[in-house]
C-alpha positions in Angstrom: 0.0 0.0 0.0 2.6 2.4 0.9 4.6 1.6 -2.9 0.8 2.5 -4.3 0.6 5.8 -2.2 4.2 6.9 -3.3 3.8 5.6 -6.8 0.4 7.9 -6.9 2.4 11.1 -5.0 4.9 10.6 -7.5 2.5 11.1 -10.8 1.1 13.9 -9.1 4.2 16.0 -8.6 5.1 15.4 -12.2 1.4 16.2 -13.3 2.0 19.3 -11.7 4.9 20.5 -13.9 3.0 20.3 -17.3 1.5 23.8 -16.0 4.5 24.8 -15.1 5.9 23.7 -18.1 2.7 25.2 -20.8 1.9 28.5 -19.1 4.8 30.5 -20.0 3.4 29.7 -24.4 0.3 31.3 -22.5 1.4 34.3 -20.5 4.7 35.1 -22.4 3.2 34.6 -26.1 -0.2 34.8 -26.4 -1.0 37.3 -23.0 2.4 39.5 -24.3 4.7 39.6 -26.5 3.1 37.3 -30.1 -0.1 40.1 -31.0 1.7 43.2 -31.2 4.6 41.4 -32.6 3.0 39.5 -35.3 0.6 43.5 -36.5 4.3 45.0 -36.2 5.6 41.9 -39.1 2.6 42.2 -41.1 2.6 46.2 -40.9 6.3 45.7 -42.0 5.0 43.4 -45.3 3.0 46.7 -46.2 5.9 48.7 -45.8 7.9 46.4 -48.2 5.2 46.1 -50.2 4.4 49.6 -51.3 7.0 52.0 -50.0 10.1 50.1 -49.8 12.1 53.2 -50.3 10.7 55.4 -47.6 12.7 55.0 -44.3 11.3 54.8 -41.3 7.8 53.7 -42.5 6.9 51.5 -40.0 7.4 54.5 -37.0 4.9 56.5 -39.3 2.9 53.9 -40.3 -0.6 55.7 -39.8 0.3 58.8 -42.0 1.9 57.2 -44.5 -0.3 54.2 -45.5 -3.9 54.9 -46.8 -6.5 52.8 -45.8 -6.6 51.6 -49.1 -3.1 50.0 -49.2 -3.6 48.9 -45.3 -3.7 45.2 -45.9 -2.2 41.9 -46.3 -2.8 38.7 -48.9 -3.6 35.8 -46.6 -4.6 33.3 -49.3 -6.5 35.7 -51.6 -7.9 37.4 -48.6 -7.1 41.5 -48.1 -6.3 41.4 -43.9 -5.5 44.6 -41.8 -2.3 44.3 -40.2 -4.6 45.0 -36.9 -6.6 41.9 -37.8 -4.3 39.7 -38.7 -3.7 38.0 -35.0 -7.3 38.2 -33.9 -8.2 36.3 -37.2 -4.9 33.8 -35.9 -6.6 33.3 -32.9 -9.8 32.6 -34.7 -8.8 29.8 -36.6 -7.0 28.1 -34.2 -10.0 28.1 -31.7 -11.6 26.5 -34.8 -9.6 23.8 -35.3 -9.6 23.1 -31.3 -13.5 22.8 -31.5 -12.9 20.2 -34.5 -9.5 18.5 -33.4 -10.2 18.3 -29.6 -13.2 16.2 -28.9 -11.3 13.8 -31.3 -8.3 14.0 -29.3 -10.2 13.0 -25.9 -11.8 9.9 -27.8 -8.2 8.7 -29.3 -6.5 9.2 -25.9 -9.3 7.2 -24.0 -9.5 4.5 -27.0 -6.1 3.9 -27.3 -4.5 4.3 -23.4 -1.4 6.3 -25.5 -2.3 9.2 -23.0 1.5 9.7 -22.1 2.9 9.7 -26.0 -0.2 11.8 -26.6 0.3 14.1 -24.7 4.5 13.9 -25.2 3.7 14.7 -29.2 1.2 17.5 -28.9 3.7 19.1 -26.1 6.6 19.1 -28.7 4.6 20.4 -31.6 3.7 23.4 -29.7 7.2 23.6 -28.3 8.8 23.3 -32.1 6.1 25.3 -33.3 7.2 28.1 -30.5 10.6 27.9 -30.6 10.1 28.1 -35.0 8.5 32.1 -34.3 11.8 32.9 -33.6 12.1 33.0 -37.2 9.4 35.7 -38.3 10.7 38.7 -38.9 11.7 40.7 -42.2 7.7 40.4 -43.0 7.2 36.8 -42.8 4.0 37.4 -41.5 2.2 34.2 -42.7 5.1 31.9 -41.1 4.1 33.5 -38.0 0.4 33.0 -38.3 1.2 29.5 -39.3 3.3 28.8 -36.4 1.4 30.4 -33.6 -2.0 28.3 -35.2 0.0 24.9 -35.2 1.1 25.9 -31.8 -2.0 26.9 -30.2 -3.6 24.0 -31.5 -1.5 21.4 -29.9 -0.8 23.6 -26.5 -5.3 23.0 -26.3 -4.8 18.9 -27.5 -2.3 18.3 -25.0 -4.4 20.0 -22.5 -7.3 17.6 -23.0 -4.6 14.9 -22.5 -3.7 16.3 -19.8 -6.6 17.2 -17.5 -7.8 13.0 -18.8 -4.7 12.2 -16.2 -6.7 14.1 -13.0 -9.3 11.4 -12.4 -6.3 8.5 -12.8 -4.1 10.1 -10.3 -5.5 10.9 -7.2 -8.6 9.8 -5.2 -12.1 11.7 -4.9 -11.1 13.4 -1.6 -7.6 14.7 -2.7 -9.4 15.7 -6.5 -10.0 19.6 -5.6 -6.2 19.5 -3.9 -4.2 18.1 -6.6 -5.9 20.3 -9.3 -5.6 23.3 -7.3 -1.7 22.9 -6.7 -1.4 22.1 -10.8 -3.0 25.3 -11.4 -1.2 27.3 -8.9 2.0 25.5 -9.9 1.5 26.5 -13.9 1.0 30.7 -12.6 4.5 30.5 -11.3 6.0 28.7 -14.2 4.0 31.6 -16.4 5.5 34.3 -13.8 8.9 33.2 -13.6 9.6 33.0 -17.5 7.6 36.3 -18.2 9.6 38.5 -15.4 13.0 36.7 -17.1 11.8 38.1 -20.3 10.6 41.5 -18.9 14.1 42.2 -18.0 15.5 40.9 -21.3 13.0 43.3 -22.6 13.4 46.5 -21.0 17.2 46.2 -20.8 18.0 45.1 -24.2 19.5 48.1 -25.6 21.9 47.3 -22.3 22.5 43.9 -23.9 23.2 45.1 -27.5 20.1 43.5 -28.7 17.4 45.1 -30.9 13.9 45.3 -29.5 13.0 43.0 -32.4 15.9 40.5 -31.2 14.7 40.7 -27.7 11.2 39.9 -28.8 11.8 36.8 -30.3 14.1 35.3 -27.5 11.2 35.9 -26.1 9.0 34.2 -27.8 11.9 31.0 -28.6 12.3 30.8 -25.0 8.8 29.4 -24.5 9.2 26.8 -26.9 12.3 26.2 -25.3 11.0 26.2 -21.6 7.8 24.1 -22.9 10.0 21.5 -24.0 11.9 21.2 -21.2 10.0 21.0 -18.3 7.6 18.6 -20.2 10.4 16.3 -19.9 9.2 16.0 -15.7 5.7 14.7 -16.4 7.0 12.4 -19.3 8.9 10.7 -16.9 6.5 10.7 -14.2 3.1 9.6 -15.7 2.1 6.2 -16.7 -0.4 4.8 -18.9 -3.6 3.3 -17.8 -5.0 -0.3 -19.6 -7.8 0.1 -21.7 -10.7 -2.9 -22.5 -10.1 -4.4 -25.7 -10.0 -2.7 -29.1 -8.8 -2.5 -32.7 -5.0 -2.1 -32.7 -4.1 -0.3 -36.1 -3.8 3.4 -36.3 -6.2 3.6 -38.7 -9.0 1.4 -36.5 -8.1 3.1 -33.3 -9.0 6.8 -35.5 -12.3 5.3 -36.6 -13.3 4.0 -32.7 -12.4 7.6 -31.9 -14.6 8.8 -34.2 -17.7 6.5 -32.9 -16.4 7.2 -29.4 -17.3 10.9 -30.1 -20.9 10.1 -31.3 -21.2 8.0 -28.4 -19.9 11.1 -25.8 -22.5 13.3 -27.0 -25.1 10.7 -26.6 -23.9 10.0 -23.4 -24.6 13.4 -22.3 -28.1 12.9 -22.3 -27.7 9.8 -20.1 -25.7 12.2 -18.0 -28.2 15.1 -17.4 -26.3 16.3 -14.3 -23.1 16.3 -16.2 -24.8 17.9 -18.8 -26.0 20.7 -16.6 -22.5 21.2 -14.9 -21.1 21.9 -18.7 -23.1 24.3 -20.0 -23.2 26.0 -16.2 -19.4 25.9 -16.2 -19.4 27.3 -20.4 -21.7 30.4 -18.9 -19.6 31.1 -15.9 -16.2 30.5 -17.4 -17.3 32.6 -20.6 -17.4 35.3 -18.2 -14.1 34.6 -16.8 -12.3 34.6 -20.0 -14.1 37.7 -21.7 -12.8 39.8 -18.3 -9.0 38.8 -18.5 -8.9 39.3 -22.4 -10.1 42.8 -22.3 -8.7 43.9 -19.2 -5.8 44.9 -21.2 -8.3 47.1 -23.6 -10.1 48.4 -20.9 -7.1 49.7 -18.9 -5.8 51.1 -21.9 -8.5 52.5 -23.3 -11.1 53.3 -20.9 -8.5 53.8 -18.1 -5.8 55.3 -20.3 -2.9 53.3 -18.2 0.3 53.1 -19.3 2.0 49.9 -20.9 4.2 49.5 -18.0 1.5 49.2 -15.5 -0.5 46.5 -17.7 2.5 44.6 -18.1 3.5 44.8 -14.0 -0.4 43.9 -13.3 -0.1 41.3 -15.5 2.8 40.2 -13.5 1.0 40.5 -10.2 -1.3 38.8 -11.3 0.7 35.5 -12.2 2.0 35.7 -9.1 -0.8 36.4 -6.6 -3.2 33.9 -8.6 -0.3 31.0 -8.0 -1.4 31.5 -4.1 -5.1 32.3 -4.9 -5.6 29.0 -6.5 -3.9 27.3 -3.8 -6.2 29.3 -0.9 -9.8 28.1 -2.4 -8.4 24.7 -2.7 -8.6 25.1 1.1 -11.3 26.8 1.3 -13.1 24.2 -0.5 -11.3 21.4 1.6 -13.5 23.5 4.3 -16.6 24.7 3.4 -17.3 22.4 0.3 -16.0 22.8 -3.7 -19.3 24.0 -4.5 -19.6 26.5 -1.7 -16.3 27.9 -2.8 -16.8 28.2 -6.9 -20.2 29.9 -6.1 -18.8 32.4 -3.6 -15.8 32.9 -6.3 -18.4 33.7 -8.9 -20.2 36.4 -6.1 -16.5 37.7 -6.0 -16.7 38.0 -9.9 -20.0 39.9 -9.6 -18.6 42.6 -7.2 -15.4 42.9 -9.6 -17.0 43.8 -12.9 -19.5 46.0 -11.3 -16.7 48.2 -9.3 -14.8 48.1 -12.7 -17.7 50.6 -13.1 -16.4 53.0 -10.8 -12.6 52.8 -11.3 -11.3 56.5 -12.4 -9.0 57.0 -15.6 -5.2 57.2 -14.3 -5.7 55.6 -10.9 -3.0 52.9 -11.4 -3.8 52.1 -7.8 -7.4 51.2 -8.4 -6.5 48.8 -11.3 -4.0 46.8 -9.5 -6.4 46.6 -6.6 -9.1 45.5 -9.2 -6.5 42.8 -10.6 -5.5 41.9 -7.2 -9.0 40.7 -6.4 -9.1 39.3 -10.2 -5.5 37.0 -9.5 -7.4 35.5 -6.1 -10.1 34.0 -7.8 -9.0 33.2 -10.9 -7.0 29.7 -10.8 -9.1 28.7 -8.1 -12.8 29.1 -9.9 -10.8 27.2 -13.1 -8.6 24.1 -10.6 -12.2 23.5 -8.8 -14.4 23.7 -11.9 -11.8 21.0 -13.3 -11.8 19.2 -10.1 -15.8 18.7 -9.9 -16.1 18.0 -13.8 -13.6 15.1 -13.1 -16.6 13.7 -10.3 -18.6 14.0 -12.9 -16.9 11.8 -15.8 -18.4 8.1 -16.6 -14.8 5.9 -15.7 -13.0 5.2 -19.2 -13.8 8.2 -20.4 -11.9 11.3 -18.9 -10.0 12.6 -22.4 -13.1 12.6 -24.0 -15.3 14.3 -21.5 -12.1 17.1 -20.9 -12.5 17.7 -24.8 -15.9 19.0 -24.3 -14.7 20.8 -21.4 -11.9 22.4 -23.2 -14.2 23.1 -26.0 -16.5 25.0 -23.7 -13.5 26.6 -22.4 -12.9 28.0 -25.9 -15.1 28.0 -28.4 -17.6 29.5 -26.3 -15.8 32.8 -25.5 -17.7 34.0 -29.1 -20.4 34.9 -27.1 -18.9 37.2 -24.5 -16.5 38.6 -26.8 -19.9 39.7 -29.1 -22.1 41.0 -25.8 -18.7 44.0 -25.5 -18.9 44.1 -29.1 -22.2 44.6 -29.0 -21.9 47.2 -25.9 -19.5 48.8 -27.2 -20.8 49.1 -30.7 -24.5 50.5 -28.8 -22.5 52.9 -25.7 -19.0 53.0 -26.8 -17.8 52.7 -23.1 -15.7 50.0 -21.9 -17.3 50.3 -18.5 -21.0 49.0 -20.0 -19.1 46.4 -21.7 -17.4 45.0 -18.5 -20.8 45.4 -16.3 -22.1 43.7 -19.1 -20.4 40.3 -17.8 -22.5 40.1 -14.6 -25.1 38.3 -16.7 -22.8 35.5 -17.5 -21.9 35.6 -13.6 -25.5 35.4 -12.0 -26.7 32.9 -14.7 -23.8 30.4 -14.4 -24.4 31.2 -10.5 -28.2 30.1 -11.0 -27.5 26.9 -13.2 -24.5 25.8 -10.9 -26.5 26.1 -7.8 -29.5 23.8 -9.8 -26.7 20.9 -10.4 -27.5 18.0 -7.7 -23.8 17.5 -7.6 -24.0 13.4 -5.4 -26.7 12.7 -7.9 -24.8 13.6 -11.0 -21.5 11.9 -9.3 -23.2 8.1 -8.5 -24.9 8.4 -12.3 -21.4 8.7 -13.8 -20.6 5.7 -11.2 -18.4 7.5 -9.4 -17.6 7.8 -5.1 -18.6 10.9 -4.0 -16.1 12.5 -2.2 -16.2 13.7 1.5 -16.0 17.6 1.0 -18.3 18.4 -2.0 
């Protein structure tokens, strides 16, 4: 018994370094450095394009290029420069909502979940540490690159969270997800501050700021790749029943394993109710943190250097945030503490209402509050979806999670189009996000969690 207990601690503690290994391609490229980066390259293919013998055109690139020359070919398409990483971003999320649902079935139909999740880890890391080599206008390899990238970082994620339910008991569930989560905010705060100073200090170095950027951006491949060398060695596969054995038979059961999952969810009406509860709430969640940055420049008109510090601060304070409601929900119940996080969520957007232009003070207070519940409502969502998931099953069930995760965010990001669009004000917009709060509240408090946990033939756990 005590081999089985070590043997489980040790899976865990490797499990744990896959966040710390993926959040820096997160924070450092996608949260930073990639989106201004990748307008600045595609900017610069205008530039070459039609006034290659002006210098300087890129610093006066709004004077100098008409609105009819601002655009780039991508495939027969005329892009803005400005559009060109949103409509990245887009297609990647599109290919997750095809590619990740498969994903869960393959890993669950085949038991490969530790070379799954080894080859969808390296792609991204490849894939990162290739955007090293945009620059000189190579806008397209870029776009390429960060798609490929994003795409596996959100397979091997599926992969990934399908390991949870394997390692560790009912009672320790909310625990070990909540220390993952916290774990992968300091691996995404330690890299980022590293590549702050390389950043703001590179003219000390020698380097240009376009040099600087894309060690930047390399060194999350490179950090990707090598901390997913911990959980590699830690994780173990788990037997599967019986099945075809080629490539090509174990795609097709993946294929009628998805049919089956969405059937399943109507045998499942609890886990059912949980998803699309969780899709409202975290909808919510992901709309706030990808225009905070908007809002505080915008709205707030805050300077770039106290984004990028509260964007630090938060890394850091969320990597003990996530770790205090994993108490608290030891405590008082993971329910209890996800509902109270969303309350929290409530009070945040509306006093976004009231924060004044300039007061950097009142922002980093604001994402203070943000960092506390942040992992937390994500590691316990996680953690009671896994209660939740028939045995056999996990990748499968994650891909719908993760696909809730991110192809949903459409519908917040089109309530602050709309807002905008209707009161051009940032602060409507962000009020605007209590509905996804108080619904996903109302629905979450409707699931009959020990129900929905001894359908999916699961123990329910002490502390729910």
């Amino acid at each position: 018994m005590t081999q089985v207990i070590e043997t489980s601690r040790r899976e865990q503690r490797g499990w744990y370094f896959y966040d710390f290994a993926n959040s820096a391609f997160y924070t450092t490229v996608i949260s930073v450095f990639l989106g201004p980066y990748l307008i600045s390259v595609a900017k610069q293919a205008v530039c070459d394009r039609d006034h290659a013998q002006v210098a300087g055109c890129l610093d006066n690139y709004d004077t100098l290029v008409t609105s009819g020359q601002n655009y780039v070919d991508v495939l027969g398409a005329d892009i803005r420069p400005a559009a060109y990483f949103t409509l990245c971003m887009t297609v990647s999320v599109l290919l997750q909502i095809i590619f990740l649902p498969i994903v869960g079935a393959l890993a669950d139909h085949t038991g490969r979940k530790r070379e799954l999740l080894g080859v969808f880890a390296y792609v991204g890391a490849l894939a990162t540490l290739g955007l090293f080599f945009v620059s000189d206008g190579r806008y397209l390899l870029g776009g390429l690159l960060f798609i490929v990238a994003n795409l596996a970082y959100g397979c091997s994620i599926v992969v990934y969270d399908s390991f949870l339910p394997q390692i560790s008991t009912p009672d320790e569930r909310d625990k070990v997800s909540s220390q993952g989560w916290a774990i992968g905010y300091l691996g995404g705060f330690i890299l980022l501050a590293i590549n702050l100073v390389l950043f703001n200090a590179h003219d000390s170095l020698g380097l240009s700021k376009t040099t600087a950027v894309l060690l930047c951006l390399a060194s999350s491949g490179a950090w990707w790749a090598i901390f997913t060398i911990i959980p590699l060695l830690a994780l173990r596969n788990r037997p599967v029943p019986p099945h075809e054995t080629t490539a090509l038979g174990a795609v097709g059961g993946s294929f009628r394993q998805l049919g089956q999952t969405l059937v399943a969810l109507r045998v499942f009406p609890g886990t059912l109710l949980f998803l699309i509860a969780y899709l409202v709430y975290n909808d919510g969640v992901q709309t706030v943190i990808g225009n905070s940055a908007a809002f505080a420049s915008d709205e707030l008109k805050l300077s770039e250097n106290v984004q990028i510090t509260a964007i630090l601060m938060v890394q850091l304070v969320a990597f003990g945030g996530a770790l205090l409601l994993g108490v608290l929900a030891r405590r008082f119940g993971t329910k209890r503490t996800v509902l109270a996080s969303l309350v929290v969520w409530t009070v945040i957007v509306i006093a976004a209402v009231f924060v004044q232009q300039h007061a950097a003070i009142q922002f980093y207070v604001m994402a203070f509050a943000i960092a506390i519940v942040l992992g937390g409502t994500q590691a316990l969502s996680r953690s009671l979806f896994s209660h939740v998931i028939p045995a056999g099953k996990e990748a499968e069930f994650f891909g719908l999670l993760q696909i809730s995760d991110r192809g949903s965010a459409f519908i917040g990001s089109l309530t602050v189009t709309l807002a905008l669009q209707f009161t051009d004000s940032w602060r409507v917009a962000i009020v605007s996000m209590v509905i996804f709060f108080v619904i996903g509240f109302i629905l979450l408090t409707m699931v009959n969690l020990p129900k929905a946990i001894r359908d999916a033939g699961n123990e329910v756990p002490a502390h729910l």
